[in-house]
VEXDREN-2710 file (C-alpha; in Angstrom, 1 decimal):
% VEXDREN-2710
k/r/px/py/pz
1/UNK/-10.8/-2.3/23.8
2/UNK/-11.4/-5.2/21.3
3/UNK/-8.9/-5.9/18.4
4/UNK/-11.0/-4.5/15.9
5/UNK/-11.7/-1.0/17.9
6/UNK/-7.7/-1.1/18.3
7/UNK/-6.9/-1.8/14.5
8/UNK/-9.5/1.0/13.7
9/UNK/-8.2/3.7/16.7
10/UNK/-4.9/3.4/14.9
11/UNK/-6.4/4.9/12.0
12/UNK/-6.6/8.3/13.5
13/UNK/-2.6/7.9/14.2
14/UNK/-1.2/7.5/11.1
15/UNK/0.1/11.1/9.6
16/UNK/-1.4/12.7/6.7
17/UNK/-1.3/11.7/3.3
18/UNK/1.7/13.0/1.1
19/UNK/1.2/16.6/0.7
20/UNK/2.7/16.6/-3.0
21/UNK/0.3/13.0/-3.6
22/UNK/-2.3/15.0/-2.3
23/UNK/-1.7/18.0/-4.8
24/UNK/-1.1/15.3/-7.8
25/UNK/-4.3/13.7/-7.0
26/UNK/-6.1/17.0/-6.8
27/UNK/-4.4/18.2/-10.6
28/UNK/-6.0/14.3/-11.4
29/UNK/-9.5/15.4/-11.4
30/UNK/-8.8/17.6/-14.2
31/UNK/-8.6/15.4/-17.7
32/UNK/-7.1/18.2/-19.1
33/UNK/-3.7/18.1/-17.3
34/UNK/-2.2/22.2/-18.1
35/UNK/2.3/21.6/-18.0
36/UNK/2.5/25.0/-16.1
37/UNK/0.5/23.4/-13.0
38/UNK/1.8/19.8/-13.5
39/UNK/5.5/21.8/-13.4
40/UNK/4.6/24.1/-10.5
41/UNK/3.5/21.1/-8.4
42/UNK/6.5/18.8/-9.0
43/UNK/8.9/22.2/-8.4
44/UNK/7.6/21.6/-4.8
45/UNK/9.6/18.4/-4.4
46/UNK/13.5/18.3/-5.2
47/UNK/13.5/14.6/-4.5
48/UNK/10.8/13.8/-7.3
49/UNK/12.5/16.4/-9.8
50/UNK/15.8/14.9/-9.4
51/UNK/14.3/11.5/-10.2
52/UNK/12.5/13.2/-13.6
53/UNK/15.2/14.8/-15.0
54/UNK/17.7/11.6/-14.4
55/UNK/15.0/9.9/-16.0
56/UNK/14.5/12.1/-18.7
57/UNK/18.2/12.1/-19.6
58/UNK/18.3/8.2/-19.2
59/UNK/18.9/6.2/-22.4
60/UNK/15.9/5.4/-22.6
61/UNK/14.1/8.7/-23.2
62/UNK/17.8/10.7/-23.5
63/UNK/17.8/13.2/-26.6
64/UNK/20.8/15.0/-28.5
65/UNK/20.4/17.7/-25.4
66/UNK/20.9/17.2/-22.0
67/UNK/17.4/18.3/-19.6
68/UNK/18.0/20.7/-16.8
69/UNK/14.8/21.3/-15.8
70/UNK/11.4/20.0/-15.2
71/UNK/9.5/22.1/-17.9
72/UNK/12.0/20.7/-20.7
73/UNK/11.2/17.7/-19.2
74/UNK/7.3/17.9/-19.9
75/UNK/8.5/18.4/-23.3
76/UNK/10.3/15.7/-23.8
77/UNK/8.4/12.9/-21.9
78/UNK/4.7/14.4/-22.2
79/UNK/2.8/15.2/-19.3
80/UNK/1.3/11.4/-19.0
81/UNK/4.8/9.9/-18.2
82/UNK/5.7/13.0/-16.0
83/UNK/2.2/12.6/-14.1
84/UNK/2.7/8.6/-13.5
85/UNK/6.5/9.0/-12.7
86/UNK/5.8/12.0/-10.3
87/UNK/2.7/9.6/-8.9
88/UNK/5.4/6.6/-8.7
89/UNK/7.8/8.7/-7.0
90/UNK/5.8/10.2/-4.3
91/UNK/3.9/7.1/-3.3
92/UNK/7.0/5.1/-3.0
93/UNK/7.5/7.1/0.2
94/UNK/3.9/6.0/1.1
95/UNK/3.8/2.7/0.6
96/UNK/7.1/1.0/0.5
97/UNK/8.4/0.4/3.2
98/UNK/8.5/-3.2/4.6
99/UNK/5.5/-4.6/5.8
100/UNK/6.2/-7.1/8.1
101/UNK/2.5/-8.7/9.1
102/UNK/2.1/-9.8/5.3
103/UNK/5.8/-11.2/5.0
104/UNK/6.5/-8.5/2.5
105/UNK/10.2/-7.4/1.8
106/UNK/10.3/-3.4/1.2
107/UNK/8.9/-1.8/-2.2
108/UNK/6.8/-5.0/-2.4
109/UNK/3.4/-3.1/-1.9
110/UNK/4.4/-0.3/-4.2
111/UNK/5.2/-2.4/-6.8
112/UNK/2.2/-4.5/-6.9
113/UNK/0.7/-1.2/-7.0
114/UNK/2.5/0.1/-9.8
115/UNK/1.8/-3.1/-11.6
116/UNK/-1.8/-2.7/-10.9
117/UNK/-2.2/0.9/-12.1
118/UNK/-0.5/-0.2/-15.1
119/UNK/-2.9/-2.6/-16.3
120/UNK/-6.0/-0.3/-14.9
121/UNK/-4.0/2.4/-17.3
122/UNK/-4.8/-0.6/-20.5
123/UNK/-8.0/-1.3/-19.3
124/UNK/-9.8/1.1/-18.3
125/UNK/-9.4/3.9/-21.7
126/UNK/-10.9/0.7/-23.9
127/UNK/-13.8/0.2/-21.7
128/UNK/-14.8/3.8/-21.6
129/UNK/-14.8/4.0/-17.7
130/UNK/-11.6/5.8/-16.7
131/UNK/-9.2/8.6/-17.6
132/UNK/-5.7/6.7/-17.7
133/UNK/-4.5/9.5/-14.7
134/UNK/-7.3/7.8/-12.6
135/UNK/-6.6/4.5/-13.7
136/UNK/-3.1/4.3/-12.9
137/UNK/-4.3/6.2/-9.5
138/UNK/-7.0/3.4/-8.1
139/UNK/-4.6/0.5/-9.3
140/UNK/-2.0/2.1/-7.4
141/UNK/-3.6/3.1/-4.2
142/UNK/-6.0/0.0/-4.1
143/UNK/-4.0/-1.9/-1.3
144/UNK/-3.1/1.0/1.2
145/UNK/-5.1/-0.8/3.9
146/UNK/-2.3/-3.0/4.7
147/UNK/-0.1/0.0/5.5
148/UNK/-2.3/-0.3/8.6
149/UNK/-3.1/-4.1/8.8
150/UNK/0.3/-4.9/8.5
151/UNK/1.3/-4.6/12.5
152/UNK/-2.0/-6.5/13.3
153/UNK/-1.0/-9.6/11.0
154/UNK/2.6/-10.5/13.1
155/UNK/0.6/-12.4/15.2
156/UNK/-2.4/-14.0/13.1
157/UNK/0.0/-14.5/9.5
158/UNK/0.1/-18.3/10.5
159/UNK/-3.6/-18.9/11.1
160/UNK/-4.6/-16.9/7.9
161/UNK/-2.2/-18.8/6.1
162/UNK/-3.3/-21.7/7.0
163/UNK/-7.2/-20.7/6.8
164/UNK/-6.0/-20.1/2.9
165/UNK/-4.6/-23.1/2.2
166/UNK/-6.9/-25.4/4.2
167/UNK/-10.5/-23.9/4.1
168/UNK/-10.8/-22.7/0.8
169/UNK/-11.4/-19.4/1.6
170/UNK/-9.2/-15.7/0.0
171/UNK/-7.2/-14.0/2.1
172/UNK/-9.5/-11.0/2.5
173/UNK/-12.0/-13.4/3.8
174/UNK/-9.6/-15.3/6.3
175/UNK/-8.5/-11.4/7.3
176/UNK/-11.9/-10.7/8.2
177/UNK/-12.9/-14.2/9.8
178/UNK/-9.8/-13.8/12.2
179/UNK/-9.0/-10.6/12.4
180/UNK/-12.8/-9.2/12.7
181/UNK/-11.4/-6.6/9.5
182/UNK/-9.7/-6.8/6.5
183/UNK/-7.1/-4.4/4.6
184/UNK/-10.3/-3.3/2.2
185/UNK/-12.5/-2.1/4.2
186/UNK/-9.3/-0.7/6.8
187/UNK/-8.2/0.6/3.8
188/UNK/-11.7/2.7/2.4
189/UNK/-11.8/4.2/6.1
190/UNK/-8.5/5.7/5.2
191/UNK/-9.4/7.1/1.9
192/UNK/-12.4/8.5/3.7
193/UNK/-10.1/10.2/6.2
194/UNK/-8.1/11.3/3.9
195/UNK/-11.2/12.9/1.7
196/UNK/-10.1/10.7/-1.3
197/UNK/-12.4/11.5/-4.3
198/UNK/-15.4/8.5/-3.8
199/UNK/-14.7/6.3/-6.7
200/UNK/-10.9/5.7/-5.6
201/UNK/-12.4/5.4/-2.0
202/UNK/-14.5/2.7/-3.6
203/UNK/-12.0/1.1/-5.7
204/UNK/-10.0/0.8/-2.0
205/UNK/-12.9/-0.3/-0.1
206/UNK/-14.5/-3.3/-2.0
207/UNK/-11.6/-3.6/-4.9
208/UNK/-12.1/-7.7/-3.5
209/UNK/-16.1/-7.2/-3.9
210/UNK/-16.8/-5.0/-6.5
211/UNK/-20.7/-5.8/-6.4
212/UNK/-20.6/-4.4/-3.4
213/UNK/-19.2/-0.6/-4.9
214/UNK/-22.7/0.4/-6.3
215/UNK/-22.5/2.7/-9.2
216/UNK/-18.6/2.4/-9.2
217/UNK/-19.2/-1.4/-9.3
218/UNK/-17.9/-1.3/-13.3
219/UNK/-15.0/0.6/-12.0
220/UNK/-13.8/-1.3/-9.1
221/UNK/-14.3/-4.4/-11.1
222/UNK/-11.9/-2.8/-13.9
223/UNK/-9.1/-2.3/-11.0
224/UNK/-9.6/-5.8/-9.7
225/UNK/-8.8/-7.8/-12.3
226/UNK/-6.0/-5.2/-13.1
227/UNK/-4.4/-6.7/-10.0
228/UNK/-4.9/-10.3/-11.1
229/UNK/-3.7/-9.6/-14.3
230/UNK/-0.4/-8.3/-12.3
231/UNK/-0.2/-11.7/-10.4
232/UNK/-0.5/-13.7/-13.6
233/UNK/1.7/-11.3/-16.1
234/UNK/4.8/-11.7/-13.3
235/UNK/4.3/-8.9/-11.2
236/UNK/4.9/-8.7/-7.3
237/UNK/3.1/-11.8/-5.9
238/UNK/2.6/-11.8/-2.4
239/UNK/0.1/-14.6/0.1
240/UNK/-2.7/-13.8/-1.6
241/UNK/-2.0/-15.7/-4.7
242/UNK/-2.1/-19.0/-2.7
243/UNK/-5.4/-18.0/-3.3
244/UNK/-6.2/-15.9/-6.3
245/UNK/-8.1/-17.1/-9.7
246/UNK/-9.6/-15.1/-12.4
247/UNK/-12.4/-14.3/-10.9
248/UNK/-15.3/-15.2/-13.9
249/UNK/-18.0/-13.2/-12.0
250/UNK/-16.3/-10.2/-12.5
251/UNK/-15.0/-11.4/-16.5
252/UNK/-18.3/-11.4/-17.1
253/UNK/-19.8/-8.7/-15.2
254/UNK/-17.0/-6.5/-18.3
255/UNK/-17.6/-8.7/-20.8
256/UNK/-14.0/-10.0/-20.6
257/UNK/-13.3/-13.5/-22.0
258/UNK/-9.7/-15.4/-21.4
259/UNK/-8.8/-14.0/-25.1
260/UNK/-9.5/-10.8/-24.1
261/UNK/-7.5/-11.2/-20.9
262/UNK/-4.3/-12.8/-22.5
263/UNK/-4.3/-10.2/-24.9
264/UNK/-4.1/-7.8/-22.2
265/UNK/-1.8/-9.9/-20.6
266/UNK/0.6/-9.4/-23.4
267/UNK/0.1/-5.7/-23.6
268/UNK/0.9/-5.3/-19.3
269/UNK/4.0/-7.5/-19.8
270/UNK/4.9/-4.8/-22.1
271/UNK/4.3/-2.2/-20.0
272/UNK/5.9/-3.9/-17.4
273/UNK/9.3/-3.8/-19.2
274/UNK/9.2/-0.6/-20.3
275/UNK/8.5/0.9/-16.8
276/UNK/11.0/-1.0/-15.3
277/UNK/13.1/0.9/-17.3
278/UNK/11.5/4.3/-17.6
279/UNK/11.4/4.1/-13.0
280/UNK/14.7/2.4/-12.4
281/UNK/13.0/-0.4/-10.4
282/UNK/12.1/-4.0/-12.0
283/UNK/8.2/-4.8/-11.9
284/UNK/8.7/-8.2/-12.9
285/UNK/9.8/-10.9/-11.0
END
């Protein structure tokens, strides 16, 4: 069996995804999030209630009233901040734990993600193309592949490494060159297994190509420079910047200039601080 028909048969090993991620993801589809459902859903999980109603009664959001329960809590944060902490929470399971094969310390992945679905959550309402739920979704999710990639890097790290710093090539491109795949395209079989909806799977899949996405092109390209604007407003870095840029192709392909982009930039670092505070975890580093 060749590497890449081992990388791919452990695929069909991993365990399902997150039944309460699965069920948020599901309430996602509807832009008209109800409170009753959004309540009913997080009720399933006493470890993601716990962590609303500490944050609800946190200084930052804490009222006259101490909040007891999860419907109060709706109330006080809106159902936006209870969907992305509830999102936060039960991915955080998902994606971080350590992950060895890419040199990254635990929550690393997860918060890159966050950091990502942050700026896609900027982005994405002003251009039109995304519901901020979905947004903060594909950002978050868009890495996943390296959950899987991860054990198969241990013993290639120092020869993509090196390919990155000594053949001008990204990372994704010196995964595929030596590996024979690369966490994007692990990652969109994944989604696919999983029965993500097709633009996230897209967003996953070719989030380093995003001409390649077809009609989710636009959106894809939205979520990749959300995770370069991460790198560049002082979120979770890992390899890959060695050999990141703004990519101008995909500027252009949105109509982005470098104004536009440090405005943004401005606006994530924002966001940045204030959801280091409202999770409990800092984004910026």
């Amino acid at each position: 069996m060749s590497r890449t028909d081992r990388i791919l048969n452990s695929v069909s090993k991993l365990p399902p995804v997150p039944f309460i991620l699965t069920k948020l993801m599901d309430l996602m589809k509807d832009p008209l999030i109800e409170s009753s459902r959004l309540v009913k859903i997080i009720a399933m999980d006493d470890g993601i209630t716990a962590n609303i109603l500490k944050v609800s009664n946190s200084p930052f959001y804490g009222g006259r009233s101490p909040i007891s329960n999860v419907s109060d809590a709706v109330t006080r944060l809106g159902n936006a901040n209870i969907f992305r902490i509830a999102l936060a929470a039960s991915s955080s399971r998902f994606l971080g734990g350590r992950q060895d094969g890419y040199n990254m310390r635990p929550g690393f992945l997860w918060k890159h993600g966050l950091g990502t679905g942050l700026a896609a959550q900027i982005l994405a309402p002003r251009m039109e193309l995304l519901d901020p739920a979905t947004a903060f979704t594909s950002g978050l999710l868009h890495d996943m592949g390296k959950l899987v990639l991860s054990e198969f890097m241990t013993e290639n790290y120092r020869e993509i490494r090196k390919a990155v710093l000594e053949e001008d090539v990204t990372f994704s491109e010196a995964e595929h060159s030596i590996i024979g795949i690369d966490h994007a395209e692990l990652g969109g079989l994944l989604a696919e297994r999983w029965d993500f909806p097709e633009s996230l799977t897209s967003v996953i899949r070719w989030h380093h190509h995003p001409e390649g996405a077809g009609e989710h092109a636009k959106i894809v390209a939205v979520i990749s420079l959300s995770s370069a604007l991460c790198h560049y407003a002082g979120g979770p870095v890992g390899m890959e910047v060695l050999a990141s840029h703004m990519d101008r192709k995909i500027l252009r392909s949105l109509s982005f200039t470098m104004t536009d982009v440090e405005k943004n930039l401005i606006a994530l670092q924002d966001q940045l601080e204030q959801s280091s505070d409202l999770l409990g975890v800092s984004l910026i580093e």
